[in-house]
C-alpha positions in Angstrom: 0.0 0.0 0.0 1.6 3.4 -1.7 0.9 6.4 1.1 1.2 9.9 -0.6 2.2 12.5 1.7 1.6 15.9 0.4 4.4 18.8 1.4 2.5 20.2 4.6 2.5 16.6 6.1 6.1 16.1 5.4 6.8 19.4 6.6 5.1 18.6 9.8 6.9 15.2 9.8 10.7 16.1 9.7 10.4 19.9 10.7 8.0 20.3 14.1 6.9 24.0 14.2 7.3 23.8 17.9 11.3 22.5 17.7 11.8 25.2 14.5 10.1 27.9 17.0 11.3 27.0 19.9 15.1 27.6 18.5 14.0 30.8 16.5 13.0 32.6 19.6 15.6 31.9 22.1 18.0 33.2 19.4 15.9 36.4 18.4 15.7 36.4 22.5 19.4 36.3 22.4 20.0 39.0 19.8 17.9 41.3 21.3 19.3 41.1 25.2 22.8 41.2 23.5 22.5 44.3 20.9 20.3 46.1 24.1 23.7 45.6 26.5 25.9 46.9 23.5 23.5 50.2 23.4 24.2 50.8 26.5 27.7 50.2 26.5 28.4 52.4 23.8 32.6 51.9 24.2 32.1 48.0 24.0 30.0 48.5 21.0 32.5 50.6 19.6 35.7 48.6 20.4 33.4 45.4 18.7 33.1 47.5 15.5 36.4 48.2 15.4 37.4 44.0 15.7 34.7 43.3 12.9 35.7 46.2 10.4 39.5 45.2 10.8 38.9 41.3 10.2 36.9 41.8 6.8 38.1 45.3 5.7 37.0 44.9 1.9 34.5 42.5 2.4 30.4 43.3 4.0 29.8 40.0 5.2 32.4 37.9 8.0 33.2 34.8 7.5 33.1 32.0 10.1 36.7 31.6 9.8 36.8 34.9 10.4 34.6 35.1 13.2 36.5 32.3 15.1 39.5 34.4 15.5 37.6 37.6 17.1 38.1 37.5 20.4 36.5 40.1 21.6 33.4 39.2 19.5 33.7 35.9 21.5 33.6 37.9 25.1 30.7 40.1 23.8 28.9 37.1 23.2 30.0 35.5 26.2 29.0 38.2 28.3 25.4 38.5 26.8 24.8 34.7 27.6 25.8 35.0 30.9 23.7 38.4 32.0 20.9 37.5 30.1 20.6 33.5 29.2 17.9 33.1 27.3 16.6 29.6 29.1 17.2 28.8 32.2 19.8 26.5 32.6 18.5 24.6 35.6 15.4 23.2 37.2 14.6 25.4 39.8 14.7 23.2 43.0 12.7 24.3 46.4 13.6 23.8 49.9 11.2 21.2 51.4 11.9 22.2 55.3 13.9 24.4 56.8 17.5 24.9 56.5 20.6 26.2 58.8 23.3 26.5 56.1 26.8 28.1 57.6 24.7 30.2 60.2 22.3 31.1 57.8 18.4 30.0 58.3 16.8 29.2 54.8 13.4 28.5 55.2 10.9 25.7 53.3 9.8 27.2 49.8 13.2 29.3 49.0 13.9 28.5 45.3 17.9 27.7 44.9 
């Protein structure tokens, strides 16, 4: 028995909106966080300029082998991941009873 799939359903099949979305906006999320820090750095975003224009002086576009040796490109993005992660990177656990950690009392329900 012959099944015909027509392009929606194979669409659907090997590219899930939700995975394809999913990736899409925690990038977009990522770009935005990371272009608002450089806005309000202006002297990062300015020394970042500098590093891109000097790798690819005649050419618009940078290459990946390009981008690889930018250092400072790499601490930008660095940087923007770690004040502004765009998932969390851990289950958020909860105290079920109360703590006494180093002197300090944590009490049931604290998020760590």
């Amino acid at each position: 028995m012959l099944v015909f799939l027509s392009y929606v359903d194979v669409l659907h099949v090997f590219f899930p909106q939700d995975m394809f979305l999913a990736g899409t906006a925690t990038t977009l999320s990522f770009l935005e966080w990371a272009m608002t820090e450089l806005m309000r750095n202006p002297k990062v975003m300015k020394k970042l300029q500098e590093e891109i224009r000097s790798s690819s002086p005649q050419d618009l576009f940078v290459t990946e082998k390009e981008a690889e040796k930018m250092n400072y490109l790499q601490a930008v993005i660095k940087e923007a991941l770690r004040l502004r992660p765009p998932a969390p990177l851990l289950v958020p656990r909860v105290l079920s009873e109360d703590v006494k950690l180093k002197g300090y009392n944590i009490p049931a329900g604290t998020q760590v």
